[in-house]
C-alpha positions in Angstrom: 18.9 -7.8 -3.3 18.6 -6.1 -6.8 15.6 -5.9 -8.5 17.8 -8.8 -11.4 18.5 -10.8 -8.5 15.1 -11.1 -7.3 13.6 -11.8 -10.8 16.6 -13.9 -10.9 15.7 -16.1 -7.7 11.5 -15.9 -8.0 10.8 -15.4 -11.3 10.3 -18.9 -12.4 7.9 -19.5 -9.2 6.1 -16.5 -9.8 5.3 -17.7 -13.6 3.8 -21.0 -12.6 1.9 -19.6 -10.1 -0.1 -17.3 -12.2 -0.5 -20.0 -14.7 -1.7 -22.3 -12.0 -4.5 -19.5 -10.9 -5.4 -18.5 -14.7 -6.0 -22.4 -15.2 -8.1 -22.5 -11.8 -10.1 -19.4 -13.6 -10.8 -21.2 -16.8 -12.1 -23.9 -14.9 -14.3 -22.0 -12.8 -15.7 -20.0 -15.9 -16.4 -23.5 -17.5 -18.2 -24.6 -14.6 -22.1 -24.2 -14.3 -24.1 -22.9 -11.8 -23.2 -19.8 -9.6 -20.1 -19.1 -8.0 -20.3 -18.2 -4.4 -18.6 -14.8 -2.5 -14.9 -17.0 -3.1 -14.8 -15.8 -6.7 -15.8 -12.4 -5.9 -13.0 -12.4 -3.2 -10.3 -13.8 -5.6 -11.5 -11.1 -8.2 -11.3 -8.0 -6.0 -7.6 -9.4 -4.5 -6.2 -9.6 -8.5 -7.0 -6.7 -9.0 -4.3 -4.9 -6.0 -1.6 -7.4 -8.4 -2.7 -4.8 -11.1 -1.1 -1.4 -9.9 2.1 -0.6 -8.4 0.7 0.5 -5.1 2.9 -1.1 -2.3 2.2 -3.6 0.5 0.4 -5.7 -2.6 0.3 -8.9 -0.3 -1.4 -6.8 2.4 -3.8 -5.7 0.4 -4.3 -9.0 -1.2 -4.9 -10.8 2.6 -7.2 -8.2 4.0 -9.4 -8.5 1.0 -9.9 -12.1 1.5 -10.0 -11.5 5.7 -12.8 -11.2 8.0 -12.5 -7.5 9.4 -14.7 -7.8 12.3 -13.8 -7.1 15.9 -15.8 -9.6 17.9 -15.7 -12.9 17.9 -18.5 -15.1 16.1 -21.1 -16.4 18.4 -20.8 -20.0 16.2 -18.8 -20.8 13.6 -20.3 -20.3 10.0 -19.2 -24.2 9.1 -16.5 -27.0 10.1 -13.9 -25.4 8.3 -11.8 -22.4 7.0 -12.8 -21.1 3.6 -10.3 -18.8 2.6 -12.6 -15.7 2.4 -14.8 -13.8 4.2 -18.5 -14.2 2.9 -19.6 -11.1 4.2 -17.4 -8.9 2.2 -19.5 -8.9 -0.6 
């Protein structure tokens, strides 16, 4: 596809969701309290959407991944968080 068909087909998807994540910021920044390794990992991902480097959603997904080799003796909690807290 073109780079107009593309914008064309995804633009409109694309626009909501970066409004949807700016909102989710605002409502973490008028939250109290700390914020945990999540934010952190969100921040350092946005900021791969910033320069025209390629493979942007690669970059994006090993930010937020766990890069270790071996398997976890026991899991950290019941559930997937979306980040690894180790990475910062």
């Amino acid at each position: 596809m073109t780079r107009q068909q593309v914008l064309d087909l995804y633009f409109m998807d694309a626009r909501c969701k970066l409004i949807d994540l700016a909102a989710f910021l605002d409502r973490v920044d008028r939250g109290t309290g700390e914020a945990d390794f999540r934010l952190s990992a969100l921040q350092d991902s946005l900021k791969a959407l910033s320069g025209a480097e390629p493979l942007r959603a690669k970059t994006v997904l090993l930010t937020l991944s766990d890069p270790t080799l071996e398997p976890a003796a026991k899991a950290l909690g019941k559930g997937a968080v979306g980040a690894w807290p180790g990475a910062n």
